[in-house]
C-alpha positions in Angstrom: -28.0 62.2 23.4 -31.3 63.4 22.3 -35.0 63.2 23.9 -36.2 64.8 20.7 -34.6 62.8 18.3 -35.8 59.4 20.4 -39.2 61.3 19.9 -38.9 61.6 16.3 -38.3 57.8 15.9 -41.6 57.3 17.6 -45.3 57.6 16.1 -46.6 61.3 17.2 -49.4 59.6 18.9 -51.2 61.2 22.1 -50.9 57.7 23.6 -47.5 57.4 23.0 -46.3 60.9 24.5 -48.3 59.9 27.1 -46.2 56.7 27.7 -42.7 58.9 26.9 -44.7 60.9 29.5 -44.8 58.6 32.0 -41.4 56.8 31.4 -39.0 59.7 31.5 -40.6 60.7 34.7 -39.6 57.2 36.0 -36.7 57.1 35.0 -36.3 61.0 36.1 -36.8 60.3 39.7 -34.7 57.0 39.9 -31.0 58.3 38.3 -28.9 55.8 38.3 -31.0 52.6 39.0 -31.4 49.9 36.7 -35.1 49.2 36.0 -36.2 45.9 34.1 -38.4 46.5 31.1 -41.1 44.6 32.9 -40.7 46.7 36.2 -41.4 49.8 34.1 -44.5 48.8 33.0 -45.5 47.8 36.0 -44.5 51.2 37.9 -46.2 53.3 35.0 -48.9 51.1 34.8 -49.2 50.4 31.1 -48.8 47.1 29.1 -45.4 46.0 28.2 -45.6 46.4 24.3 -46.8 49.8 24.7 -43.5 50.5 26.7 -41.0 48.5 25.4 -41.1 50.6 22.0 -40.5 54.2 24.5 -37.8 52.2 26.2 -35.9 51.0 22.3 -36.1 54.5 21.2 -34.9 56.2 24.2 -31.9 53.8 24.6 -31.0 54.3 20.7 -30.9 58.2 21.2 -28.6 57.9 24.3 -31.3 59.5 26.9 -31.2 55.7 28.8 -28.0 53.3 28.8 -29.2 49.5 28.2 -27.8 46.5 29.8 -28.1 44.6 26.6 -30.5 42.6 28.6 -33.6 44.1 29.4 -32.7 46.7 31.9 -32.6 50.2 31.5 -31.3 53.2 33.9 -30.8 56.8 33.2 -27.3 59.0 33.8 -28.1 62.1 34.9 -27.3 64.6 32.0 -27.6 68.3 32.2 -28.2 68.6 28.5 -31.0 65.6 28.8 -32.3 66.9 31.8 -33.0 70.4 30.2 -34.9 68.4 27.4 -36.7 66.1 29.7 -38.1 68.8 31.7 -39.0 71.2 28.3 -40.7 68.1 27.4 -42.6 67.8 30.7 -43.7 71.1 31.0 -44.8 71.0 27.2 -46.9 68.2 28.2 -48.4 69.5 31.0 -48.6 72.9 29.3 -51.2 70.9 26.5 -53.2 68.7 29.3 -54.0 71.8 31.2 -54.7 73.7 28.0 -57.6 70.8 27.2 -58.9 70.4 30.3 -59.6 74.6 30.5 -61.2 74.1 27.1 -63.8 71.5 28.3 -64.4 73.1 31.4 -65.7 76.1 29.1 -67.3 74.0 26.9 -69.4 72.3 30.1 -69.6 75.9 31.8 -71.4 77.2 28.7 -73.3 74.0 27.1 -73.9 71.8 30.3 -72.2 68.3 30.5 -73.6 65.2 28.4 
């Protein structure tokens, strides 16, 4: 089981962490629930082929069991949930880092 390696099989795209983003924190908050694919895109609010590749790839690296239908769930995993949340606060680490930087930018040159 292996959030980085389910990471590594996906495009390093800001979009695409975005939607791991998104889906782990899902999945994070409902342990143990089965979620249709259709259900997650609807709770994270993003189009069904841009989650259904996040879903694949976390079910092939054991971070989410599959149903062989089209539900996923997550088991509660210590080792997983230590990578989920160095993942999370990565994340948030880099949005807060970019949103500093164009508040300086706007402090010192104004806003367009």
């Amino acid at each position: 089981m292996s959030l980085a390696r389910a990471l590594a099989a996906l495009p390093s795209d800001g979009e695409v962490e975005a939607t791991v983003e998104d889906v782990v924190v899902l999945f994070s908050h409902h342990p143990g629930e089965w979620i249709d694919a259709h259900d997650v895109a609807k709770r994270v609010a993003r189009p069904v082929v841009q989650t259904e590749p996040v879903l694949k790839a976390l079910a092939q690296a054991f971070v989410l069991d599959f149903d062989g239908s089209s539900s996923y769930r997550y088991q509660y995993d210590i080792g997983v949930s230590v990578e989920i949340e160095q993942f999370l606060h990565r994340a948030r680490a880099q949005k807060n880092h970019v949103q500093n930087n164009v508040a300086r930018f706007r402090e010192r040159y104004g806003s367009f």
